[in-house]
N, C-alpha and C positions, 0 to 999 in steps of 0.2 A: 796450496803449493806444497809438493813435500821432497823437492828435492832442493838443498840449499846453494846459494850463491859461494860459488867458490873464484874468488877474484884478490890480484895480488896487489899485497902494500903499497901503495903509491907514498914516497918522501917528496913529493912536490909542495914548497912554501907559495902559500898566497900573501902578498902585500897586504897589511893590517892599515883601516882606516879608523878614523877616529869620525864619529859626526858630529857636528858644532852644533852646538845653542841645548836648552834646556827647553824639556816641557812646560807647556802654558798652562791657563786655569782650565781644571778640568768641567766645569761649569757643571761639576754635579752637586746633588744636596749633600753628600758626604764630605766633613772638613775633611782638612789634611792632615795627617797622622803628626803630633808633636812630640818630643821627649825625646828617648833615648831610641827606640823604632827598636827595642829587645835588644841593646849591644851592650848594657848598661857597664857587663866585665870583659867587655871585646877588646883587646887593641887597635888600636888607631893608630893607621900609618898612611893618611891621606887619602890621595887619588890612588884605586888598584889599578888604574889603565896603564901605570906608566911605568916603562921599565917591560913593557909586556915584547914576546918574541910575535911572528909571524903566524898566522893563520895556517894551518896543513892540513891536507887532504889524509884524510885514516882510510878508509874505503867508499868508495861508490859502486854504483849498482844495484842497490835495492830498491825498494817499489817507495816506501814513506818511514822514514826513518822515528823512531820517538824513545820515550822513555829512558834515556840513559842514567846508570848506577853503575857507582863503582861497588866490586865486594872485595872490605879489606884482606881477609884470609884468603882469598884465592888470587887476589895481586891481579884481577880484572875488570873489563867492563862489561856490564850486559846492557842489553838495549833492544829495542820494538822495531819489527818490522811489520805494523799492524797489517794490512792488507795481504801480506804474505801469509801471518799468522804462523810467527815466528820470533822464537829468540835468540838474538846471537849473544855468541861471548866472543870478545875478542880481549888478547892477553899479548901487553906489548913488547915487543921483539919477538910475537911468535909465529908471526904470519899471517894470514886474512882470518876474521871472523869466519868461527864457525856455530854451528848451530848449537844451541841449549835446550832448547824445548818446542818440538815442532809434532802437533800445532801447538799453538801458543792461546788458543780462542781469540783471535784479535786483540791481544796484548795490549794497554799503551800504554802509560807509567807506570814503572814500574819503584821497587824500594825492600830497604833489607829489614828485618825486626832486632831483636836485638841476640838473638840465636842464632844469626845468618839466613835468616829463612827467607825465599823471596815471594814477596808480596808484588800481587801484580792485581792493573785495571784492566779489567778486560771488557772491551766491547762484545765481542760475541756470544758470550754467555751473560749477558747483563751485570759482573760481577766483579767483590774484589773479593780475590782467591790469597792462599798462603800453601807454599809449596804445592799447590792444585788444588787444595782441597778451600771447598765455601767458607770465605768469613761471614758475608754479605749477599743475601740477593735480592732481598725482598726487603718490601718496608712496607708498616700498615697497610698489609695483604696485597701489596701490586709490587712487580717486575722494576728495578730500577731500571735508569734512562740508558745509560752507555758509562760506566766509570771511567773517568781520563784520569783524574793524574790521584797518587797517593803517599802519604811522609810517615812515619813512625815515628813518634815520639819515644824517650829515653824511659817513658814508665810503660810505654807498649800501648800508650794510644795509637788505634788509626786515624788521621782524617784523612777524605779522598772529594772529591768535586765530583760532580755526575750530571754533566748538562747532556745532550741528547744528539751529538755529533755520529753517534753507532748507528742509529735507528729511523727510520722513514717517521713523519709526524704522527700517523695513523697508528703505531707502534707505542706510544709513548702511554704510558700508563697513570702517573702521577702528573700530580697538577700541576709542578714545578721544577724547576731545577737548582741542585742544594749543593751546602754543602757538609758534609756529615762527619760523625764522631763516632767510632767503637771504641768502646771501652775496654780495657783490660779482659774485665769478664764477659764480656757478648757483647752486655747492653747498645745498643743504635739508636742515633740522633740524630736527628736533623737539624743543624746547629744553622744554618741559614736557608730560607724557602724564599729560593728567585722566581722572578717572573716567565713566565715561560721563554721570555723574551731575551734573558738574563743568559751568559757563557760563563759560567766561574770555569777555570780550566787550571791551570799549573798552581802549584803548592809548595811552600817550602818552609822553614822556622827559623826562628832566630838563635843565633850562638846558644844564648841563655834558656830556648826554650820556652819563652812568655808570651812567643807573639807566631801569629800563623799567616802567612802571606798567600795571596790567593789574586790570580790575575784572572782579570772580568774580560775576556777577548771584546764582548758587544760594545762594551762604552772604553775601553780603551786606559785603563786604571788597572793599579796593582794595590790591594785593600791590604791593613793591617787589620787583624784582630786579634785580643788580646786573652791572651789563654790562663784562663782562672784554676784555683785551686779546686783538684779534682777533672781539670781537663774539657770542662765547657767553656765555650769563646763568649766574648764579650760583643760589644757591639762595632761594627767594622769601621774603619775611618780611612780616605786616601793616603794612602802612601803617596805615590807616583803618578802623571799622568803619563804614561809611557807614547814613542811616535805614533802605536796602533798594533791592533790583533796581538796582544802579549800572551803570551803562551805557556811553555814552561820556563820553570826558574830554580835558581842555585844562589846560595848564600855561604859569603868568605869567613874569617875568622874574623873578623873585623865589622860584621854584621852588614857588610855592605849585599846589595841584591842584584844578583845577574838576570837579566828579563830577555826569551828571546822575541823578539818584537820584528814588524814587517823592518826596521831599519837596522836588526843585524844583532848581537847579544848588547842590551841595554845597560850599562851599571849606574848602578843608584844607593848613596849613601844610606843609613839607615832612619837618619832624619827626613830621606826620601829626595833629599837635592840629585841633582844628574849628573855624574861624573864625564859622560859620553858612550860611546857605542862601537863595541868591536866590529866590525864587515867582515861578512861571509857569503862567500860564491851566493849559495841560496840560502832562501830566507831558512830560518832554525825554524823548528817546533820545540826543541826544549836541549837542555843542559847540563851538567855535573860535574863538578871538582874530577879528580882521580888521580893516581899513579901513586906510588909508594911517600912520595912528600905532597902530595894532595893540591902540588901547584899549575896542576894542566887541569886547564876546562873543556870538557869532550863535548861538540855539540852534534848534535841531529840536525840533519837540514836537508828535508824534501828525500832526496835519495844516495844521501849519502852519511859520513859521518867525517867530522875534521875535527880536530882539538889546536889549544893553541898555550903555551904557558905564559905564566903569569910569575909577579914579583913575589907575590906572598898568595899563603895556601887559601884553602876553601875548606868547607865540611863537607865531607860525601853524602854522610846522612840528612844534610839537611834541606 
């Protein structure tokens, strides 16, 4: 597509629903993440649900909406229009998204480094790029799968997921699907090798930076693992068992975890309990903090994008 969607702001509030009950056992062999879930210096101010405003409509009309990032210095959002293979920026009180980088190679999460540089997964060229240019494409000499989603850490680590949603089965190169670590200086890892069977997809970190969350869409779980010195994970343990198909995710100052899951943005404390679940028109693929007090969460969902504020802030970055 190379001509972008030009479509006007809609202020329409959608009624905000809460959904009751907590998740069950997740009856996998992974325990459940104990201790502090990387909040260890976060504030606690209970449940984030409450006190929250109204679901709104930001834009619709795009083809599949993903990847949402705020960038603080430019006071925007940007975000994935994978299929279109497109980025918009949309900058609020300025009028509808417009385009940032078209094409985009099939975009899908996207993240900022600590230069402002934007770091994107891109399905179409099997990669994850920085301001365009290759961080990643290969790994012990094959094509990676499809990169979804990817975080920067505060020392310039990448981690990104790369399960195989971009690419026909025939396509698929490596024997698994992972989830990986760049280092500072190049170096690549594959810090976990799933079954082929396995979705690792959305990613995000804790306040403090000790722990890397990573949502498994197949089994329906949001993994803790815990980030060692020097930047290699530990061994993953359940967080959450989220409603299903958990996607991308955002984390508050309070180390709580926003999941967008088939039953609407998920929130879950950092010892992994359920606070409940925002509703949205449609289902999210993924989420972010934003705006100058970092207390609206912008979500992506299917073909559009809506945000909604909250009591207390979020991290952009994480």
């Amino acid at each position: 597509m190379t001509t972008r969607r030009s479509l006007v702001l809609l202020g329409l509030g959608f009624g905000l629903g809460l959904a009751a009950g907590c998740g069950g056992d997740s009856g996998a062999a992974d325990a459940p993440a104990g201790g502090d879930g990387g909040g260890v210096d976060a504030p606690s101010f209970g449940d984030p649900l409450v006190g929250i405003g109204a679901v709104e409509l930001v834009q619709g009309g795009f083809q599949f909406t993903e990847g949402p990032q705020w960038r603080e210095a430019e006071g925007d959002l940007v975000f994935s229009d994978v299929p279109a293979s497109i980025i918009y920026r949309y900058q609020p009180g300025g009028g509808a998204a417009v385009a940032l980088v078209n094409p985009s190679n099939n975009s899908n999460g996207l993240a900022m480094d600590g230069n402002g540089a934007l770091i994107a997964a891109e399905h179409g060229m099997r990669r994850v790029s920085r301001a365009g240019a290759t961080v990643v494409g290969m790994f012990e000499g094959k094509r990676l799968n499809s990169p979804n989603d990817v975080i920067v850490a505060d020392d310039g680590t990448i981690y990104f997921t790369d399960p195989p949603y971009g690419i026909q089965a025939s396509q698929q190169e490596l024997s698994f699907n992972g989830v990986f670590r760049v280092a500072p200086g190049g170096a690549v890892t594959a810090e976990f090798r799933g079954a082929v069977t396995t979705r690792p997809n959305g990613v995000g970190l804790s306040p403090d930076g000790t722990a890397l969350y990573v949502a498994e869409t197949a089994d329906g779980n949001v993994y803790r693992y815990p980030i060692q010195p020097g930047g290699a994970l530990g061994a993953r343990a359940v967080l959450a068992q989220t409603a299903g198909n958990p996607d991308g995710l955002a984390v508050d100052v309070a180390g709580n975890v926003f999941v967008s899951t088939s039953a609407g943005v998920e929130a879950f404390s950092p010892e992994g309990a359920r606070w409940g679940a925002i509703a949205v028109p449609m289902q999210p693929a993924n989420c972010a903090f934003g705006d100058a007090d970092h207390r609206t969460l912008y979500i992506t969902a299917r073909t559009a994008v809506y945000r909604v504020r909250l009591a207390h802030p979020g991290l952009p970055r994480r």
